[in-house]
C-alpha positions in Angstrom: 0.0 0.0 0.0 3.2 2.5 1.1 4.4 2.0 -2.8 0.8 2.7 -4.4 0.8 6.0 -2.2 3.9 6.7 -3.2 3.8 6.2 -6.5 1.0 8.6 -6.8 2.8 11.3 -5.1 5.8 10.9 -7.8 3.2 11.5 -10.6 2.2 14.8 -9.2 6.2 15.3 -8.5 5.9 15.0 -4.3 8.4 14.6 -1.6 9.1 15.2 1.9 10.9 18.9 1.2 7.7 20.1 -0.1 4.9 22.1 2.6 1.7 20.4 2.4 -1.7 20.6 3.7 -3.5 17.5 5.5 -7.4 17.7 6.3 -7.7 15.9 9.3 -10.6 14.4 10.4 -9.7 11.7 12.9 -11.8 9.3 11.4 -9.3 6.4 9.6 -9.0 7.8 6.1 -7.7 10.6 7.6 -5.1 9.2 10.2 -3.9 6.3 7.5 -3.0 9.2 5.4 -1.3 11.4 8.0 1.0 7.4 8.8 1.6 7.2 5.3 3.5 10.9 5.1 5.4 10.9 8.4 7.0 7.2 7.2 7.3 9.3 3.7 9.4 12.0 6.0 6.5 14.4 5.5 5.8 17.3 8.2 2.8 18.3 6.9 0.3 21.0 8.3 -3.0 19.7 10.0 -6.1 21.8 9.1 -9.7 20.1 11.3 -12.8 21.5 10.9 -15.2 21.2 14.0 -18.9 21.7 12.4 -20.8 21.4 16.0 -23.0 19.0 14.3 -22.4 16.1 16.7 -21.9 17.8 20.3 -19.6 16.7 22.8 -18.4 14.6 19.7 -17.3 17.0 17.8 -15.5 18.4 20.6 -14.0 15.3 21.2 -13.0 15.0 17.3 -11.3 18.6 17.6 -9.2 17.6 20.9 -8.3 14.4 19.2 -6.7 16.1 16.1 -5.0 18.5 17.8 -3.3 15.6 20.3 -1.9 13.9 17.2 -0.3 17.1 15.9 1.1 17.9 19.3 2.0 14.2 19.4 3.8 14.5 16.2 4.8 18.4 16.5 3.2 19.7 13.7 1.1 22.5 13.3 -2.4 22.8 14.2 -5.0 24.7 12.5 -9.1 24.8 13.6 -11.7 25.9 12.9 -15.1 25.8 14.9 -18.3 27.1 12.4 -21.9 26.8 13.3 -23.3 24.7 10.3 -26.6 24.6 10.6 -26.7 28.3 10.6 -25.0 28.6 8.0 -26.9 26.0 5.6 -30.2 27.8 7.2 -29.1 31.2 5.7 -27.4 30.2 2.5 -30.3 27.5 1.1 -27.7 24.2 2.1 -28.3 20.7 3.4 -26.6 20.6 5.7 -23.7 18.2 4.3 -23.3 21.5 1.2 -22.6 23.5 4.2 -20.3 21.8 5.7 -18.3 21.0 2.6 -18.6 24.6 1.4 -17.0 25.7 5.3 -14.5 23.2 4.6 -12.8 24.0 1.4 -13.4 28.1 2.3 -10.9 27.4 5.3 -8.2 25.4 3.4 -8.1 28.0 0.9 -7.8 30.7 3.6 -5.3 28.3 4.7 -3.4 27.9 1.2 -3.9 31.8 0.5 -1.7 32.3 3.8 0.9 29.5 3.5 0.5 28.9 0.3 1.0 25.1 0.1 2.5 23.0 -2.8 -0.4 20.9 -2.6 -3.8 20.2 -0.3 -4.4 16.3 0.4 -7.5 14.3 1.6 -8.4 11.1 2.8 -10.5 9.9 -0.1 -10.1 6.7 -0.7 -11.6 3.9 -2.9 -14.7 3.3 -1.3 -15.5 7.0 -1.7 -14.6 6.7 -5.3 -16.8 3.5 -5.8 -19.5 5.4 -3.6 -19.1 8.9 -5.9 -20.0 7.0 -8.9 -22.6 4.8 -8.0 -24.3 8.0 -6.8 -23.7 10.0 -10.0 -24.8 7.1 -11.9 -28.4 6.6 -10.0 -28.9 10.7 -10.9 -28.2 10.2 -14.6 -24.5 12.4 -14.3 -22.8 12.3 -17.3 -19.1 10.7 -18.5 -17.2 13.4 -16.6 -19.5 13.0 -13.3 -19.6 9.2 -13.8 -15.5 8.7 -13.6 -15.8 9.8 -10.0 -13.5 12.1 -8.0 -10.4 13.3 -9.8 -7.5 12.1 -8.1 -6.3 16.0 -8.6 -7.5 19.2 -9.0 -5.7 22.5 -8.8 -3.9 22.3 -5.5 -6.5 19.1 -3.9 -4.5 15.7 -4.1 -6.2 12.3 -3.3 -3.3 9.7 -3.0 -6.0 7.1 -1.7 -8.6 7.1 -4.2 -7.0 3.1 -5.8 -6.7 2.3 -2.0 -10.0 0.5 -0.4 -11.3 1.2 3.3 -10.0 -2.7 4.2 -6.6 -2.5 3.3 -6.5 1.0 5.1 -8.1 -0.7 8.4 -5.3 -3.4 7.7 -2.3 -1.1 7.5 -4.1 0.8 10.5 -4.1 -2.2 13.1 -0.5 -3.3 12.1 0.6 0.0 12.6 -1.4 0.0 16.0 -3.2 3.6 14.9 -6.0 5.0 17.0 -8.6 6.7 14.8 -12.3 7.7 15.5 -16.1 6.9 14.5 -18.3 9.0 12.9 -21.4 7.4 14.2 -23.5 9.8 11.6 -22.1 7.0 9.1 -23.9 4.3 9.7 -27.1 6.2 9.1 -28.7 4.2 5.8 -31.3 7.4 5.8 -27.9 9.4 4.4 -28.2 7.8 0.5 -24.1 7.3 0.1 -24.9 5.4 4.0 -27.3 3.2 1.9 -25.3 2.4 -1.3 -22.0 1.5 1.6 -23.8 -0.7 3.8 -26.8 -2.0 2.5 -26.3 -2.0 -1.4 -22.2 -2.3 -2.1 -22.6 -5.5 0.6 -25.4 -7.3 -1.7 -23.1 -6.6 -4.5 -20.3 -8.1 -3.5 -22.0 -11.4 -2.2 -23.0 -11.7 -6.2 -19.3 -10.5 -7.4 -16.4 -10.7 -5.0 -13.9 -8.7 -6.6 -16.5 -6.0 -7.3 -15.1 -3.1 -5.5 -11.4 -3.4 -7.3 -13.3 -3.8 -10.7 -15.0 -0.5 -10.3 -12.1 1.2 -9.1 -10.7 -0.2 -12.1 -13.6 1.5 -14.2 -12.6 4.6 -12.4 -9.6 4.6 -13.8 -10.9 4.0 -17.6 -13.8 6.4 -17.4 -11.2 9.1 -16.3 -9.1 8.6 -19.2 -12.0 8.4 -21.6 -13.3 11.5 -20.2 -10.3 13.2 -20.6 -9.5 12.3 -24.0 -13.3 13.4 -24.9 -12.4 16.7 -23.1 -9.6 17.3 -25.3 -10.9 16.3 -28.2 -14.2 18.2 -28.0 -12.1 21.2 -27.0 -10.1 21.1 -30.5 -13.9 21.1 -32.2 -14.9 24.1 -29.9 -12.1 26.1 -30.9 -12.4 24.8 -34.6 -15.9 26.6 -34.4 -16.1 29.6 -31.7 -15.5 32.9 -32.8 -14.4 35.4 -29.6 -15.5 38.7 -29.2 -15.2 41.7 -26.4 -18.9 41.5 -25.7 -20.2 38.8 -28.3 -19.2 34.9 -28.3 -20.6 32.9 -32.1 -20.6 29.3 -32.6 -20.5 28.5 -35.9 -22.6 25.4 -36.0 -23.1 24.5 -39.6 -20.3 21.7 -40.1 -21.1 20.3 -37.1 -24.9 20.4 -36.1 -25.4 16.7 -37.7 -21.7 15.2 -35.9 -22.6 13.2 -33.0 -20.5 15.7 -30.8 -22.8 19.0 -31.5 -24.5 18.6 -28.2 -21.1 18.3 -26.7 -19.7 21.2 -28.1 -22.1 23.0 -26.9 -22.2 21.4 -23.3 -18.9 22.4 -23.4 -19.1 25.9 -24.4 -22.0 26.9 -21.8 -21.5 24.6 -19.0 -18.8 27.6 -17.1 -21.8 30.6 -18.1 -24.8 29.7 -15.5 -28.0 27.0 -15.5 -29.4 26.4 -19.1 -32.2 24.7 -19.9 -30.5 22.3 -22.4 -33.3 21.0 -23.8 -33.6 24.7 -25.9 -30.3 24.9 -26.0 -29.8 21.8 -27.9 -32.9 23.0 -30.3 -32.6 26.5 -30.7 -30.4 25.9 -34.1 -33.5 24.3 -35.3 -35.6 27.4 -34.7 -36.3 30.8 -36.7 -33.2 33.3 -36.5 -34.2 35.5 -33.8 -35.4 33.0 -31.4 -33.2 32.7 -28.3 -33.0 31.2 -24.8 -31.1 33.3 -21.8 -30.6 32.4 -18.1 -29.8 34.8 -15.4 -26.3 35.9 -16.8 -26.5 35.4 -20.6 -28.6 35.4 -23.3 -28.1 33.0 -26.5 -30.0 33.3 -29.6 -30.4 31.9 -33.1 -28.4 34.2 -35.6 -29.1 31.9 -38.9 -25.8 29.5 -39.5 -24.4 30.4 -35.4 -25.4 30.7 -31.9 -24.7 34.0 -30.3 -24.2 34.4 -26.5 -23.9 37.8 -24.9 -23.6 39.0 -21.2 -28.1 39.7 -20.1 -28.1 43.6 -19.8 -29.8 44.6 -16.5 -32.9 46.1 -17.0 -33.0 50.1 -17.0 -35.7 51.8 -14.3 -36.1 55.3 -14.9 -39.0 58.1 -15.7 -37.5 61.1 -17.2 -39.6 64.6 -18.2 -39.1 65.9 -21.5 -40.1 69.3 -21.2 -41.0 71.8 -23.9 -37.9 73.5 -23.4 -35.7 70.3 -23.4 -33.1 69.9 -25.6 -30.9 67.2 -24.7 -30.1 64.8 -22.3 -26.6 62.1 -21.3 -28.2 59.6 -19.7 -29.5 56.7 -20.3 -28.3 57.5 -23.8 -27.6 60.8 -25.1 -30.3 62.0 -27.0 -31.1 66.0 -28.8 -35.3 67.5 -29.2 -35.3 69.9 -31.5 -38.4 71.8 -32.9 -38.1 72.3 -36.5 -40.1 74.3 -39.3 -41.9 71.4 -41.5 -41.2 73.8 -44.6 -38.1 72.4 -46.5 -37.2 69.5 -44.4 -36.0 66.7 -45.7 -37.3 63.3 -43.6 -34.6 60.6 -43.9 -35.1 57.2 -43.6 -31.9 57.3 -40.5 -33.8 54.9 -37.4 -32.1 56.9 -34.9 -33.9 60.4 -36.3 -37.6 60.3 -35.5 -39.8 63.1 -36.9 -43.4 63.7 -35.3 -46.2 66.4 -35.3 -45.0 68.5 -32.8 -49.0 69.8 -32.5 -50.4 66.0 -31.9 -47.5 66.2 -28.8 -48.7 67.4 -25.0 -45.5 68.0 -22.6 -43.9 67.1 -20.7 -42.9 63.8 -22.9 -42.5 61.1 -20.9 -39.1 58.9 -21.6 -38.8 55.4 -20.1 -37.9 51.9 -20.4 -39.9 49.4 -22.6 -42.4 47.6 -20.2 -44.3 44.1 -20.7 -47.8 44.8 -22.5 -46.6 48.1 -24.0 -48.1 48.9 -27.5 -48.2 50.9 -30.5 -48.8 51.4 -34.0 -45.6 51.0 -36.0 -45.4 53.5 -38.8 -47.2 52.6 -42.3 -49.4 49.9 -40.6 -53.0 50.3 -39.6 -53.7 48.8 -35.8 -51.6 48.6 -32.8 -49.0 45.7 -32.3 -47.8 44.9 -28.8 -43.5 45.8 -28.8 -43.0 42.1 -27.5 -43.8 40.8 -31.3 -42.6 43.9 -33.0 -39.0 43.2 -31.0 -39.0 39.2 -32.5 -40.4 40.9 -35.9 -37.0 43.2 -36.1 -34.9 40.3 -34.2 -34.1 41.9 -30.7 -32.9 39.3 -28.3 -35.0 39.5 -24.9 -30.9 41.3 -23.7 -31.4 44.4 -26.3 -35.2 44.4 -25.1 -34.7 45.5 -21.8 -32.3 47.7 -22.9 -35.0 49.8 -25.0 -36.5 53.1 -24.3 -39.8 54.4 -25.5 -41.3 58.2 -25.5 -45.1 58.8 -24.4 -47.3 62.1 -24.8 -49.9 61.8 -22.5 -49.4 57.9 -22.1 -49.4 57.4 -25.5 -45.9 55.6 -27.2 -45.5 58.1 -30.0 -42.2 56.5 -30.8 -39.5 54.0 -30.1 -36.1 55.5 -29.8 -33.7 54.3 -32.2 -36.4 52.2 -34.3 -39.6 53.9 -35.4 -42.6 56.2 -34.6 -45.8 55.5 -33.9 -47.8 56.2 -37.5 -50.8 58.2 -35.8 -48.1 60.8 -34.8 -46.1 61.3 -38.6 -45.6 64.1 -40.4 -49.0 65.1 -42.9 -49.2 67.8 -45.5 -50.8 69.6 -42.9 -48.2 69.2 -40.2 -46.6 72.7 -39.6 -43.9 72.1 -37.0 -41.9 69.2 -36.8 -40.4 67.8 -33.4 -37.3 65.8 -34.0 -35.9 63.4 -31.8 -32.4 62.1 -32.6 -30.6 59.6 -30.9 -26.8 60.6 -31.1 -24.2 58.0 -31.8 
């Protein structure tokens, strides 16, 4: 067992002159793994986390830790956190909240110190548990392969090692460890699958925990390579802008790997409802799908994903007497003589019957349920279909502005006017509103 351990320290280039990290828990995994670096000649740091979830037990844990670091003169670091509060304020079970405590403090830790690497106690059983677990929710490949033996600074030299042979090295090496008795609760699912389920398994297939962790080790691989691979194609395709990100899809949408591509370009920007995702090439250019950060929509041969503008909240007077204005957007009123003028056909110039008009305007963002009646049509249309009609993503919508006289939309800045308010052969003072660029 020593050599497997150490073995897996020389692939992530280990020894004893390096500063490491070593949550300690007290419970076996945890002692096994502090045996298995002092016979290394490791002196690594001891970080315990006491989550007050268990009592006088807890305590107990806490005190026991910090004896073995005394024992071994190491250096101690605690922490004592109120769990349940914190899982109460922040949505948790109470097993998120403790995991989430846990890996804040060893990167406080690491931010201090700043370790060459961070190890835990997983060991095989965890790994065989992790993936049973994955596989009952329907995880995918990545999910599936279990817990990465590293990431970033986290190391897991135990992960090929199962719970027996580490209660075998324990006794010969006469260690002292302690019980969680939380883990023999079957109401805990990963309780369940370890002593009710993985038991029953074994009585039909002896060798069935080392042939999983044998999977493990497959899956991983395969995983990897399908990372790698799928990256190239995501990189062959994805087109990088400051504020813009297009996925040219057109080579690719019939491949078998589209849906992974795309998996792989979203799955870092926020919760997606996939199902769109994975659809919306099918769909009428304009269409699009967004979640809290990001909007993604149908441009006709690639998906484009931009950052979800917050929605603007404002009322703004436009007096008689008003002639420009910064913010939101700058933006000039001018009253003109209709004698002479030439209307252009410019979207950000809007001319209107300045005597149809009763100030103060009224400028303010695009609302739900707002209509009007776009120039050269007869009948109102509500903005929500007259934004898919000109192919404004549900981002640019909340971004618009509309003007009212006396509650009335008598245009849209930057796109049109409403038509009751154009100019007639009988208009005799024009108001022009122009949106400067």
């Amino acid at each position: 067992m020593l050599e497997a351990f150490k073995n897996c320290l020389d692939r992530h280039d280990l020894d004893s002159r390096d500063q490491v990290l070593l949550a300690i828990s007290g419970g076996l995994d945890s002692c096994v793994l502090l045996r298995l670096l002092l016979d290394l000649g490791f002196l690594p740091q001891l970080a315990h986390v006491n989550f007050q979830l268990r009592g006088a037990q807890s305590n107990a844990d806490e005190a026991f830790c910090k004896s073995l670091a005394r024992q071994h003169n190491l250096r101690f670091h605690s922490l004592k956190v109120d769990t349940l509060e914190y899982a109460q304020k922040h949505g948790l079970s109470s097993q998120m909240a403790a995991r989430e405590l846990r890996y804040q403090f060893f990167e406080d830790l690491d931010a201090k110190h700043q370790y060459r690497a961070i190890l835990t106690g997983h060991h095989g059983d965890d790994q065989i548990e992790t993936m049973l677990y994955k596989l009952a929710r329907g995880s995918a490949l990545e999910a599936v392969a279990g817990i990465r033996e590293k990431r970033e600074k986290y190391l897991r030299p135990m992960l090929g090692i199962l719970r027996k042979d580490l209660e075998t090295f324990a006794k010969a090496k006469k260690l002292e460890w302690r019980e969680d008795i939380s883990n023999a609760d079957t109401r805990y699912l990963r309780n369940a699958y370890r002593h009710r389920l993985i038991p029953m398994w074994e009585e039909i297939q002896a060798d069935f925990k080392r042939k999983l962790i044998d999977s493990s080790q497959l899956l991983r691989q395969q995983s990897d390579a399908l990372e790698a691979l799928i990256s190239e194609k995501l990189q062959e395709v994805l087109e990088v802008e400051e504020d813009c990100e297009r996925l040219h899809y057109g080579n690719i949408s019939s491949k078998s790997y589209f849906q992974q591509v795309l998996f792989q370009w979203l799955r870092a920007k926020g919760s997606w409802d996939w199902e769109a995702v994975n659809q919306l090439w099918r769909s009428a250019k304009g269409r699009f799908t967004e979640n809290d950060q990001y909007s993604l929509s149908q441009g006709g041969g690639f998906y484009e994903l931009r950052p979800v503008e917050k929605a603007l909240d404002f009322n703004i007077e436009i007096g008689a007497q008003t002639t420009e204005i910064e913010e939101p957007m700058p933006i000039a009123f001018e009253f003109l003589k209709r004698e002479g003028l030439k209307i252009d056909g410019n979207p950000n110039h809007l001319f209107l019957d300045a005597d149809l008009l009763r100030f103060p305007l009224k400028l303010r963002p695009y609302r739900e349920g707002d209509r009007f009646q776009p120039l050269g049509m007869s009948g109102t249309k509500k903005l929500s279909d007259y934004w898919i009609d000109i192919k404004l993503n549900r981002s640019q919508k909340k971004q618009q502005l509309v003007l009212l006289s006396d509650g009335e939309i008598v245009g849209l800045i930057g796109h049109r006017i409403d038509h009751r308010y154009r100019i007639k052969n009988s208009t005799k003072t024009v108001y022009f509103v122009r949106l400067k660029k």
